[in-house]
VOPAGU-2260 file (C-alpha; in pm, 1 decimal, decimal comma):
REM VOPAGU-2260
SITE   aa  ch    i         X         Y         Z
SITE  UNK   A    0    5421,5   10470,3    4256,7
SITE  UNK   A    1    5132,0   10539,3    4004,2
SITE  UNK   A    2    5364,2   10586,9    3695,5
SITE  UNK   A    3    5479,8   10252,1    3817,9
SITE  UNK   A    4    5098,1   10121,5    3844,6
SITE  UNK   A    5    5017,9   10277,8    3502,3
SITE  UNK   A    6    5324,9   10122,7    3340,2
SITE  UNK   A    7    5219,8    9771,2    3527,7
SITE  UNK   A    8    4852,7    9789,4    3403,5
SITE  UNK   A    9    4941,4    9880,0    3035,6
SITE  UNK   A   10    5201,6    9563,9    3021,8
SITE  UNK   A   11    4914,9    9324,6    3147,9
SITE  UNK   A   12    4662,2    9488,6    2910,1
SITE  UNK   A   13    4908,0    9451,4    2615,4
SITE  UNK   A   14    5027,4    9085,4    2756,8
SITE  UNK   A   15    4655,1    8989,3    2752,1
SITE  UNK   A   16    4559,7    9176,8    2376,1
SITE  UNK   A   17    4856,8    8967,2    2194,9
SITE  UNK   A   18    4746,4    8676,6    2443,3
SITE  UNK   A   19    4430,9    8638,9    2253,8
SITE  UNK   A   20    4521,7    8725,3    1878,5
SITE  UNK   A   21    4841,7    8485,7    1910,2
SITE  UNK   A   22    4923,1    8127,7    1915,8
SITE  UNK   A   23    5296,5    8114,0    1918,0
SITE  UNK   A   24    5479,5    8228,4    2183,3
SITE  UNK   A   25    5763,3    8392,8    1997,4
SITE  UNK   A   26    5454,7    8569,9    1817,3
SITE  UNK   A   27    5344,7    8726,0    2181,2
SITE  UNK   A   28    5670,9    8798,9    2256,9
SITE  UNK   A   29    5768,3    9020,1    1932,1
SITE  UNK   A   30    5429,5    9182,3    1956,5
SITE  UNK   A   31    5524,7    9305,5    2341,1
SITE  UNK   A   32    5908,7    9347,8    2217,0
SITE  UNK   A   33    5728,0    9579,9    1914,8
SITE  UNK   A   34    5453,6    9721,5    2158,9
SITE  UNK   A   35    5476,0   10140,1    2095,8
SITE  UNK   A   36    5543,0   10351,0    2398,1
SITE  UNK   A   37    5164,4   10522,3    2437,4
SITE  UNK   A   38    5277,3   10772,9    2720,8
SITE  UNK   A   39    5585,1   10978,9    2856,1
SITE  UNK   A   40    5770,7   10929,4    3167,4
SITE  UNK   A   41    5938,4   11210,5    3365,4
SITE  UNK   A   42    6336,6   11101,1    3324,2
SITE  UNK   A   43    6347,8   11059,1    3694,4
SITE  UNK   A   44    6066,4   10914,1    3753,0
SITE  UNK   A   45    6162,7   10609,1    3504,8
SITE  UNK   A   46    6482,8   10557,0    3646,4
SITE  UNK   A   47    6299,2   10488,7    3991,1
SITE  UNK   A   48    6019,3   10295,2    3815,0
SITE  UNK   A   49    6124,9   10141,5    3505,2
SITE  UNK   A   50    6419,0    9887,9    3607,2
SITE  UNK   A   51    6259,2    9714,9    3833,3
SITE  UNK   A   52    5884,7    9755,4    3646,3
SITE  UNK   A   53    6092,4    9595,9    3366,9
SITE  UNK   A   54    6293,9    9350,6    3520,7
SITE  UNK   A   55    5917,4    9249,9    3658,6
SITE  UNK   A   56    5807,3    9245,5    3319,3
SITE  UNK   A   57    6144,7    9009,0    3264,7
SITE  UNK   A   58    6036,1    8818,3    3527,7
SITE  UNK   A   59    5654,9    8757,8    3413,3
SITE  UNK   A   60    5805,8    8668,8    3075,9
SITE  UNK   A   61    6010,7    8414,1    3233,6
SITE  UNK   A   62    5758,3    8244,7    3397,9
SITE  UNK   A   63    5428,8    8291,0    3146,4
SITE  UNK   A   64    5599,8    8324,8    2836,5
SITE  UNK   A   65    5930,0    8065,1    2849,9
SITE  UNK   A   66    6175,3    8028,2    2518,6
SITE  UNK   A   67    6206,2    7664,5    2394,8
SITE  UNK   A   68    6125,9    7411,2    2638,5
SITE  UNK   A   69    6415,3    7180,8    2795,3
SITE  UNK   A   70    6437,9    6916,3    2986,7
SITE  UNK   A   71    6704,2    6724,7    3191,0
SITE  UNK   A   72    6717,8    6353,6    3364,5
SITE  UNK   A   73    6742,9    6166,3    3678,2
SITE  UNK   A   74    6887,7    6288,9    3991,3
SITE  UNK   A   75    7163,7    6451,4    3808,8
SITE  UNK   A   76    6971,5    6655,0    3603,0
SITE  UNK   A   77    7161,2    6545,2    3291,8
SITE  UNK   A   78    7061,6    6817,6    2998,7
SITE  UNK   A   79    6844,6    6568,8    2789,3
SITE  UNK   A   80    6779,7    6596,0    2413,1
SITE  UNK   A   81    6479,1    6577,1    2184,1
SITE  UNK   A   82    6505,7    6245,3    1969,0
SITE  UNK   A   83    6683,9    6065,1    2262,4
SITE  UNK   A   84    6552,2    5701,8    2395,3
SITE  UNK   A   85    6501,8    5688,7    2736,6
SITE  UNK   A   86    6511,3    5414,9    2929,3
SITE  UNK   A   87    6408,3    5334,5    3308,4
SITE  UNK   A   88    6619,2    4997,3    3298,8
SITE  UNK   A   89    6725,8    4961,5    3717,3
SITE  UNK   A   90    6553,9    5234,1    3835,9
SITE  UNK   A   91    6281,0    5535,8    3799,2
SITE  UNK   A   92    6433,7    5786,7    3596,2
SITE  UNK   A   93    6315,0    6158,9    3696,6
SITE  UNK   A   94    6237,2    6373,7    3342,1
SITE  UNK   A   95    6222,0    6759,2    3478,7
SITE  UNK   A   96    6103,2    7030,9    3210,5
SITE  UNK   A   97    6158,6    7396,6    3253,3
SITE  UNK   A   98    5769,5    7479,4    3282,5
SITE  UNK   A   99    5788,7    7255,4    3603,7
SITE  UNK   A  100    5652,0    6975,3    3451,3
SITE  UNK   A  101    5753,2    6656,5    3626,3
SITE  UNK   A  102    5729,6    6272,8    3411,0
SITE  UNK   A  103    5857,7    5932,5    3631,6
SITE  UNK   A  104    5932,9    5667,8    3401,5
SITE  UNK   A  105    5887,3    5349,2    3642,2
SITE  UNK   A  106    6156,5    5100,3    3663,8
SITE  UNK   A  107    6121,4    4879,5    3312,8
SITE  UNK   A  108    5984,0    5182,9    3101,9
SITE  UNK   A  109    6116,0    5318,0    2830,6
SITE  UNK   A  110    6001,8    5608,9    2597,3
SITE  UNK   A  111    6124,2    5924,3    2397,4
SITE  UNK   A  112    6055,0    6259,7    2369,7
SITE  UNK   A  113    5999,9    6338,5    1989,5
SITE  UNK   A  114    5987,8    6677,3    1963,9
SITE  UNK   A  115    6007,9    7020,0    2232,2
SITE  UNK   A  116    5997,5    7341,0    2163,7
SITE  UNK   A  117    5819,1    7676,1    2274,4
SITE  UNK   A  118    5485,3    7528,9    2168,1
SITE  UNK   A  119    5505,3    7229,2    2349,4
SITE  UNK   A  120    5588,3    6853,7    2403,4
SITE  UNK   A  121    5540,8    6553,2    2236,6
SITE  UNK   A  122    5611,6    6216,6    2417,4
SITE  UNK   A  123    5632,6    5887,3    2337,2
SITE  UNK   A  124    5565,7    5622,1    2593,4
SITE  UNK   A  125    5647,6    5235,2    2411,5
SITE  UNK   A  126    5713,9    5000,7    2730,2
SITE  UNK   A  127    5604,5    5024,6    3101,0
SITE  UNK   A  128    5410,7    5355,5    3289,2
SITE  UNK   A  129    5423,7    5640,3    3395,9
SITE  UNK   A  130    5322,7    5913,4    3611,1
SITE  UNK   A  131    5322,5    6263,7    3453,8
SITE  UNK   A  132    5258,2    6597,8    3651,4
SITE  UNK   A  133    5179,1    6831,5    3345,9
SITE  UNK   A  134    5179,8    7188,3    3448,8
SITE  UNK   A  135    4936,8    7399,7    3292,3
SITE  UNK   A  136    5044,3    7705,0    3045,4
SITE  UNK   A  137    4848,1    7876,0    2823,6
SITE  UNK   A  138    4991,7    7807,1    2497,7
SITE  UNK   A  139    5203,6    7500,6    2521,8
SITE  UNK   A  140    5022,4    7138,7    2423,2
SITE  UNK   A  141    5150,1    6830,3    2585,8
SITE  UNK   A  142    5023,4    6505,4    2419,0
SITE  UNK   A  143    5148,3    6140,3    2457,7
SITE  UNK   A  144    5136,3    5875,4    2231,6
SITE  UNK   A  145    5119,5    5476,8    2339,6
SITE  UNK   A  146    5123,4    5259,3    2099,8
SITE  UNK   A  147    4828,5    5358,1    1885,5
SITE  UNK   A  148    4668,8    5587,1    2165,8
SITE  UNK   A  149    4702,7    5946,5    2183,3
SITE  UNK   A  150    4707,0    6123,7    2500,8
SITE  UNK   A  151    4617,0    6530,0    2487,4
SITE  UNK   A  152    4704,3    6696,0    2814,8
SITE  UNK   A  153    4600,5    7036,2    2997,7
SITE  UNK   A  154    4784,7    7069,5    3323,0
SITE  UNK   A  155    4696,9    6758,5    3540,7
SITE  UNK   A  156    4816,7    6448,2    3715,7
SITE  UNK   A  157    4815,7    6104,6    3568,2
SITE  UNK   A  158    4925,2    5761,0    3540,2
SITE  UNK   A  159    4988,9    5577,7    3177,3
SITE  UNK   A  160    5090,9    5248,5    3124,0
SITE  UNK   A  161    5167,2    5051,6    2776,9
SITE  UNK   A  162    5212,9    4687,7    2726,3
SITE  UNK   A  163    5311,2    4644,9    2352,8
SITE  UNK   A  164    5329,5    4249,5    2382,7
SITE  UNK   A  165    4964,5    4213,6    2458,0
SITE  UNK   A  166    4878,3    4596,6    2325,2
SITE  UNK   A  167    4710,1    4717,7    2698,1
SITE  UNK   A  168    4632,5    5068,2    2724,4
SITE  UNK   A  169    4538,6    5187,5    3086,5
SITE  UNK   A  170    4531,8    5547,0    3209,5
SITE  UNK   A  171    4419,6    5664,8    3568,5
SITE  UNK   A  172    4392,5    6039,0    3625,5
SITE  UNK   A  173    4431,5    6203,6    3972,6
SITE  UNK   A  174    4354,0    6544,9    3873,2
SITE  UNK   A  175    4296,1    6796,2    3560,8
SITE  UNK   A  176    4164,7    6647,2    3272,6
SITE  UNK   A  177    4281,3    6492,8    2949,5
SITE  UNK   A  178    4140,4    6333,7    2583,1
SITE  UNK   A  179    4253,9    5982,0    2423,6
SITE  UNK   A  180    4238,1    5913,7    2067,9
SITE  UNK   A  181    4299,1    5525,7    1993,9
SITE  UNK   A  182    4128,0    5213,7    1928,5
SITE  UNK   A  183    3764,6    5217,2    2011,5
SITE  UNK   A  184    3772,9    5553,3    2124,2
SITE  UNK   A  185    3763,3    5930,0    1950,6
SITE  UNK   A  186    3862,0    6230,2    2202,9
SITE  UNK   A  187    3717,0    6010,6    2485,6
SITE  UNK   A  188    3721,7    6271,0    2779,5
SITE  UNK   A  189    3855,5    6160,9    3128,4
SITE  UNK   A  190    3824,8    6354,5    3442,5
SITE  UNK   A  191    3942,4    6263,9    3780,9
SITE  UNK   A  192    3803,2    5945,1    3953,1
SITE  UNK   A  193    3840,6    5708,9    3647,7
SITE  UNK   A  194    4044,2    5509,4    3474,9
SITE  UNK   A  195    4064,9    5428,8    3107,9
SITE  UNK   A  196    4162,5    5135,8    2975,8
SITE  UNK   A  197    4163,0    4983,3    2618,0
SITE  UNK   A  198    4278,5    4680,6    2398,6
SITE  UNK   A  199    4432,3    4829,7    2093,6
SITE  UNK   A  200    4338,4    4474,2    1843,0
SITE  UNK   A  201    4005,5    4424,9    1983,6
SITE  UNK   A  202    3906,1    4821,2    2003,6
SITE  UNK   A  203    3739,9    4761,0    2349,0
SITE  UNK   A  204    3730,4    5048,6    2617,6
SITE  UNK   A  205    3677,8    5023,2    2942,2
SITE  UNK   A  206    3594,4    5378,2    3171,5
SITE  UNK   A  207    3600,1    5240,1    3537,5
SITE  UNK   A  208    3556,1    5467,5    3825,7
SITE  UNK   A  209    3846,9    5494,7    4067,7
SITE  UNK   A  210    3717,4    5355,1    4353,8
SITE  UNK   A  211    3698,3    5025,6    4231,2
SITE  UNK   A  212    4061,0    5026,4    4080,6
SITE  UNK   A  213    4320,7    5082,1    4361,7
SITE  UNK   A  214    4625,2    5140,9    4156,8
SITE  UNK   A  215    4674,3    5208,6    3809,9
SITE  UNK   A  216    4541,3    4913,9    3636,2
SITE  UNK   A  217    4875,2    4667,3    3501,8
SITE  UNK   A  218    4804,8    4462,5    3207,4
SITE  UNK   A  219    4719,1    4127,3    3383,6
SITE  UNK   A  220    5079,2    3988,5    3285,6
SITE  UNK   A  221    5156,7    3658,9    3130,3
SITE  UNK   A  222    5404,2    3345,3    3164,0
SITE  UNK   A  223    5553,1    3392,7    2826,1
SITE  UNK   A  224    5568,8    3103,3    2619,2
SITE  UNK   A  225    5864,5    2793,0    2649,3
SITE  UNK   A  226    5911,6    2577,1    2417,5
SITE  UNK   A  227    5734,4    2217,9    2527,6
SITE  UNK   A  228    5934,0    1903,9    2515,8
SITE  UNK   A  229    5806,4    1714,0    2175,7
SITE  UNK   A  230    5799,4    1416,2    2339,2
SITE  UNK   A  231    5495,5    1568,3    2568,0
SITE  UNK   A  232    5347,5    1802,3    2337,1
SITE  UNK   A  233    5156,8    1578,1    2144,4
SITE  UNK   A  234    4951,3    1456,2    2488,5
SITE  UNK   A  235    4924,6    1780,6    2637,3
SITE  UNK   A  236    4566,8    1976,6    2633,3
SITE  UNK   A  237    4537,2    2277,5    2482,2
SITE  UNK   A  238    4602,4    2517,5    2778,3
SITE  UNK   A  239    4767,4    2299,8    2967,2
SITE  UNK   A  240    5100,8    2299,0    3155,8
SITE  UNK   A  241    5398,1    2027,0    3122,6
SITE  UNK   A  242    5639,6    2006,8    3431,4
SITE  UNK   A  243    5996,7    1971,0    3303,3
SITE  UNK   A  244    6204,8    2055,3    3638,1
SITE  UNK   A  245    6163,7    2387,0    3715,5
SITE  UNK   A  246    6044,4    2548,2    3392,4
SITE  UNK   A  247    5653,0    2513,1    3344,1
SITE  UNK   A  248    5596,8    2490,6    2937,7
SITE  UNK   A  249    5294,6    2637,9    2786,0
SITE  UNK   A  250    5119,5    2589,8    2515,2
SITE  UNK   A  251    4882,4    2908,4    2517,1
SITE  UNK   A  252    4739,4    3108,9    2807,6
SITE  UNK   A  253    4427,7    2955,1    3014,1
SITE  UNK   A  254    4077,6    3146,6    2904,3
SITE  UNK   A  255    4116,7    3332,5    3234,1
SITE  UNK   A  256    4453,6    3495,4    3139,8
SITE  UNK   A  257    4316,7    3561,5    2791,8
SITE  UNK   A  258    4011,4    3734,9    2907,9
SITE  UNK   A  259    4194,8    3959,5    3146,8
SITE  UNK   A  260    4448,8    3986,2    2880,6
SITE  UNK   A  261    4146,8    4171,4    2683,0
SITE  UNK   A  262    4045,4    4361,0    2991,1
SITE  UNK   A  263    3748,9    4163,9    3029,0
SITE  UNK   A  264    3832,4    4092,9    3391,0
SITE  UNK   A  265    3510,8    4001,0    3578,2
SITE  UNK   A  266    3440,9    3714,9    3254,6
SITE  UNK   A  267    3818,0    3669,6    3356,9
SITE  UNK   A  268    3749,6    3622,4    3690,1
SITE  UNK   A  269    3453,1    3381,0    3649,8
SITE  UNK   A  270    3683,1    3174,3    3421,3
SITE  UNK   A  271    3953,1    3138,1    3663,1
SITE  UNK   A  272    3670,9    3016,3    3939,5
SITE  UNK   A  273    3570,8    2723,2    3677,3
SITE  UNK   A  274    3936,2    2628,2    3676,9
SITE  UNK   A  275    3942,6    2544,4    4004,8
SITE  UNK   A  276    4014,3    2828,8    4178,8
SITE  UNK   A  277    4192,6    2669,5    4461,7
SITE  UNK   A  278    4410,0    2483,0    4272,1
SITE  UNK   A  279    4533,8    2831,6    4068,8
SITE  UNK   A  280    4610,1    2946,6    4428,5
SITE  UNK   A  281    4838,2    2689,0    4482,6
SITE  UNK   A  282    5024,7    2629,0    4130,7
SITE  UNK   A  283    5027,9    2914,9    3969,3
SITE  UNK   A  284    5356,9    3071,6    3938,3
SITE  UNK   A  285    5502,7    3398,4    4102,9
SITE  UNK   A  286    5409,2    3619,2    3838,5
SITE  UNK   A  287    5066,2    3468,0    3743,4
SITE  UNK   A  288    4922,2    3423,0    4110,6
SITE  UNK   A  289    4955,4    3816,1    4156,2
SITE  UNK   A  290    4810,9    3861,2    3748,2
SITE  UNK   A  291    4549,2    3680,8    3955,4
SITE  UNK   A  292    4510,1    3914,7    4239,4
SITE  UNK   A  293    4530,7    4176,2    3984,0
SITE  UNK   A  294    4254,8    4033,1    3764,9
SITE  UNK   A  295    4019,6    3997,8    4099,3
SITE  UNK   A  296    4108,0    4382,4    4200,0
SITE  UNK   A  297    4014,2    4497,8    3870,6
SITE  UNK   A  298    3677,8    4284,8    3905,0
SITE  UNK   A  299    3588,7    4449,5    4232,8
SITE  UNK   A  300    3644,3    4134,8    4355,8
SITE  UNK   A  301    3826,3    4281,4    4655,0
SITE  UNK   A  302    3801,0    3983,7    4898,3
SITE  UNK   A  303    3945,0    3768,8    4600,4
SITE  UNK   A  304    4220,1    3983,2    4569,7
SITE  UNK   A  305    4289,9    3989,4    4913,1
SITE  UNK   A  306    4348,5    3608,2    4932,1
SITE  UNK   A  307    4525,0    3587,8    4649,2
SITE  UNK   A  308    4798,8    3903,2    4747,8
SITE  UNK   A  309    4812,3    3702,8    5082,5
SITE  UNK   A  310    4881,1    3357,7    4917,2
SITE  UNK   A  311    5162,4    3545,5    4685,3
SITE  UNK   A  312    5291,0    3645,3    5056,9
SITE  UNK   A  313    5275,8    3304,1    5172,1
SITE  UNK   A  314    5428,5    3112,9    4882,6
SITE  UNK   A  315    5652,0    3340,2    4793,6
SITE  UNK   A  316    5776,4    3492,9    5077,4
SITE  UNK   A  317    6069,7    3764,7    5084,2
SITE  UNK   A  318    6042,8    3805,0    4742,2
SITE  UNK   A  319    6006,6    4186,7    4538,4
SITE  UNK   A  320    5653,1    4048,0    4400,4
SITE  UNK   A  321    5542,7    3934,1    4798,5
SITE  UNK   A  322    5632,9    4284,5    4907,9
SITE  UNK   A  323    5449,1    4458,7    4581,3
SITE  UNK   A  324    5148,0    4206,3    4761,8
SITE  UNK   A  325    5188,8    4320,5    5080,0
SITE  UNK   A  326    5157,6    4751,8    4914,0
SITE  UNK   A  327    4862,1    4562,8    4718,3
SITE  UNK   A  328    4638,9    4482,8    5058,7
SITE  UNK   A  329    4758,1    4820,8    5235,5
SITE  UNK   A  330    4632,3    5021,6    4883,3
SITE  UNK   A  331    4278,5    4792,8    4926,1
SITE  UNK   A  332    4252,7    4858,8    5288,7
SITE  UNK   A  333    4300,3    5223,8    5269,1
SITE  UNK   A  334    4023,9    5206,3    4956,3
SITE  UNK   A  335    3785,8    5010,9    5201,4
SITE  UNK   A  336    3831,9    5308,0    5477,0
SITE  UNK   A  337    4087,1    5115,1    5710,1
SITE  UNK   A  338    4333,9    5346,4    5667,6
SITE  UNK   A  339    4527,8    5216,4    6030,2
SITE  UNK   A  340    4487,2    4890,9    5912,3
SITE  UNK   A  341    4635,0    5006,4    5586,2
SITE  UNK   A  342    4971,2    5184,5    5735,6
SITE  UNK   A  343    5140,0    4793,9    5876,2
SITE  UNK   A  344    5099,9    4679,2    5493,5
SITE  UNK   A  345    5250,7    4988,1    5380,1
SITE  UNK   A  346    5548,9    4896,4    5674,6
SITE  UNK   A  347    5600,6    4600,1    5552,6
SITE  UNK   A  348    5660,0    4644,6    5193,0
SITE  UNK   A  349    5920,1    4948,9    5265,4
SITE  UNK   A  350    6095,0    4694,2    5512,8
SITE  UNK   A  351    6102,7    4372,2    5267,9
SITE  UNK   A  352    6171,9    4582,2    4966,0
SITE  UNK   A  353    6273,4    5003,4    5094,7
SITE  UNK   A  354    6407,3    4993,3    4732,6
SITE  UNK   A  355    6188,1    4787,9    4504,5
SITE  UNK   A  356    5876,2    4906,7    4252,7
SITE  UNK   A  357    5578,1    5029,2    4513,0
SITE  UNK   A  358    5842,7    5163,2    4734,3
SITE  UNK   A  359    5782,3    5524,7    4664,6
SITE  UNK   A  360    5358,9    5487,5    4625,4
SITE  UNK   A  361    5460,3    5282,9    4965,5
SITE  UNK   A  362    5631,6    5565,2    5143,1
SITE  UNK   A  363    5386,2    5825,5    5038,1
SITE  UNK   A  364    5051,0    5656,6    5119,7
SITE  UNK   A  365    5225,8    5540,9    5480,5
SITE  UNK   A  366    5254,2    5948,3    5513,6
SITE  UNK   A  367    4928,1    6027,9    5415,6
SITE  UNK   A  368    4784,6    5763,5    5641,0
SITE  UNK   A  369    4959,5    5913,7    5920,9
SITE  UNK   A  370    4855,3    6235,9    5870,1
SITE  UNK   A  371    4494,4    6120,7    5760,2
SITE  UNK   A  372    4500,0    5929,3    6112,1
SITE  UNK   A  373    4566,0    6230,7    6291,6
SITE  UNK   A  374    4930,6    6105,2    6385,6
SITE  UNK   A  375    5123,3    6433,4    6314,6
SITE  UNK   A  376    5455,2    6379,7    6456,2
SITE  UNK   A  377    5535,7    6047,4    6260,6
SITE  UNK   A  378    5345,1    6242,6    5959,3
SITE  UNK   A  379    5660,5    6473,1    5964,8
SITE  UNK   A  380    5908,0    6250,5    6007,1
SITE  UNK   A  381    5772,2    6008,3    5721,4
SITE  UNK   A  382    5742,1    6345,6    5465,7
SITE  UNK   A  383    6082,2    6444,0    5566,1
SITE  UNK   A  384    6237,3    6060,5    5495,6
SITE  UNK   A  385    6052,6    6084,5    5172,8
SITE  UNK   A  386    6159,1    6435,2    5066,0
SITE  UNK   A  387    6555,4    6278,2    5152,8
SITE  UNK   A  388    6458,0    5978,4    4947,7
SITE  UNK   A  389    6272,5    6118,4    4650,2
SITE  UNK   A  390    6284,7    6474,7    4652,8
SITE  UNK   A  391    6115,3    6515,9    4356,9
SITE  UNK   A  392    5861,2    6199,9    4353,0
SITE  UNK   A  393    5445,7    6227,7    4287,7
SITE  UNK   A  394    5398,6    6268,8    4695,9
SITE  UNK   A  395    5704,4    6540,7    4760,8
SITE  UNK   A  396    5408,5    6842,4    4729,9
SITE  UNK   A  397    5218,6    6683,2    5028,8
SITE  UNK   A  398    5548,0    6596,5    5239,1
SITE  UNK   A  399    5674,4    6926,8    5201,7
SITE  UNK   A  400    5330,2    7064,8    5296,1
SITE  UNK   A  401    5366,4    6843,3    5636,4
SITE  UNK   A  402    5735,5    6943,1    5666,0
SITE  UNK   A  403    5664,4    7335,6    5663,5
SITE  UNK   A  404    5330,1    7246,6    5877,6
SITE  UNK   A  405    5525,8    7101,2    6182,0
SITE  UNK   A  406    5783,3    7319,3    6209,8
């Protein structure tokens, strides 16, 4: 049992030595491979101690030291391959790495990963978000690129989300901490309880703490432009919409949308008041009346947003975007410290949509509202649906914690 201590105590102390005087891990590994044998070992006594001292030593190298990184994709774990596009077209596509890293791209992402190896990852992100759970190893560097941002990662949890059309930056970060290198911005530092967001042509940056931004801040979205009938386009304002059956044509977005467009969403907000506020409630479309409830969240305008998500609900009703309302009020309830009031919001939008966008975020805020309300039993039940559902989602840590606690 000593030699076995004395040969365990050396292999740290040499692990640690070549640790610090190495940056590659092939470089720590040929220095242990190379490491000379400072003491003898009665014959015996290694064949007792040294197998399984060195298939511990095999082990710790497994897990501390890994080869090349790897990767495979969705459910299937399809082997993936550096260089490859990926793309979340119909659904969230899983990205598992051998360090235990875990990346969701979100349904209407797409991104590659340009390069892996033993030193790291580097990821490119150039349509939609996503949520990353980077797992910390001495040694390997994980950075992202967005467009023109640049994302540096030590082991943490966070949310990115790119919107090349209108060039919207936004990152929120749940734990760990991480640098961004873009527009505006040089190694700006971001810890947990903020969210960074930035407009890559204008250069502007916006650090907002947490608790003013429910959910990881979308690019206020907008209509994209149809071509307006010629006979009308000559009468029409600047800004203004043309009815031609169904299809609204238009000619540039309103100063509201602009403003929130440049992540200037309290001006935004102000702007959409002077355009008659009540009139935006009942004409814009689908996808601009919750850009609208988006823009007044972002403001801390939260009783704004609140009648906006509800008039999305009302107007729109069974819709994916009424049921991505209906998560929206449950996420701003639960902010506001009604976290029962929050859990029949979170119901609904897993009954009107169990399948759709906030599904998942749905499912695993409903569970930690349960628990959070003291309601163990259903808390068990709703980690164990979730854990069948998306075994490997941003919330499976804390269902499987609930799972093992009931038991």
């Amino acid at each position: 049992m000593n030699d076995m201590k004395q040969f365990a105590g050396e292999y740290r102390a040499a692990m640690d030595r070549h640790l610090a005087t190495h940056s590659r891990l092939a470089d720590v590994r040929a220095a242990l491979v190379n490491e000379p044998v400072r003491r003898r070992v009665p014959f015996r006594t290694m064949a007792l101690v040294a197998a399984p001292s060195l298939a511990a030593a095999a082990l710790l190298l497994w897990m501390f030291l890994p080869g090349s990184l790897s990767f495979t994709m969705g459910a299937k774990d399809v082997p993936g391959k550096e260089g490859a596009w990926l793309s979340a077209q119909r659904a969230d596509l899983p990205l598992h790495f051998t360090d235990g890293t875990t990346v969701i791209l979100r349904t209407g992402a797409d991104g590659r990963i340009d390069a892996i190896n033993e030193d790291g990852v580097r990821m490119s992100l150039n349509r939609g978000d996503a949520r990353f759970h980077v797992i910390h190893r001495d040694n390997i560097a994980w950075f992202v690129n967005a467009g023109p941002y640049r994302v540096r990662v030590v082991g943490t949890q966070f949310e990115l989300a790119w919107t090349p059309e209108n060039r919207m930056f936004s990152l929120r970060l749940h734990e760990g901490e991480v640098t961004v290198d873009g527009p505006g911005m040089r190694q700006q530092r971001v810890t947990p309880g903020f969210v960074l967001q930035g407009q890559a042509d204008s250069g502007r940056v916006v650090l907002t703490p947490a608790a003013a931004v429910t959910a990881i801040p979308s690019p206020a979205p907008l209509a994209p432009a149809v071509a307006i009938d010629p006979d009308t386009a000559a009468t029409t304002p600047p800004g203004q919409t043309v009815a031609r059956g169904k299809i609204q044509a238009v000619s540039r977005p309103s100063e509201w949308q602009q403003l929130a467009r440049e992540a200037r969403y309290e001006d935004a907000l102000t702007a959409a008041r002077r355009a008659r506020w009540d009139r935006l409630l009942s004409r814009l479309d689908e996808r601009d009346l919750f850009a609208l409830g988006e823009t007044a969240r972002l403001a801390g305008a939260v009783n704004d947003a609140l009648v906006v998500y509800r008039q999305v609900r009302a107007r729109f009703e069974g819709t994916a975007t009424a049921a991505d309302a209906a998560f929206m009020i449950g996420r701003l309830k639960q902010a506001g410290g009604d976290v029962a009031g929050s859990l029949s919001w979170y119901e609904i939008c897993l009954r009107e949509s169990p399948a759709g966008r906030s599904a998942p975020d749905a499912a695993g805020r409903r569970m930690e509202a349960l628990h959070k309300t003291g309601d163990l039993d259903d808390a068990a039940r709703a980690a164990a649906d979730y854990l069948q559902k998306w075994p490997k989602g941003s919330y499976a840590a804390l269902a499987q914690q609930l799972v093992q606690t009931n038991r």
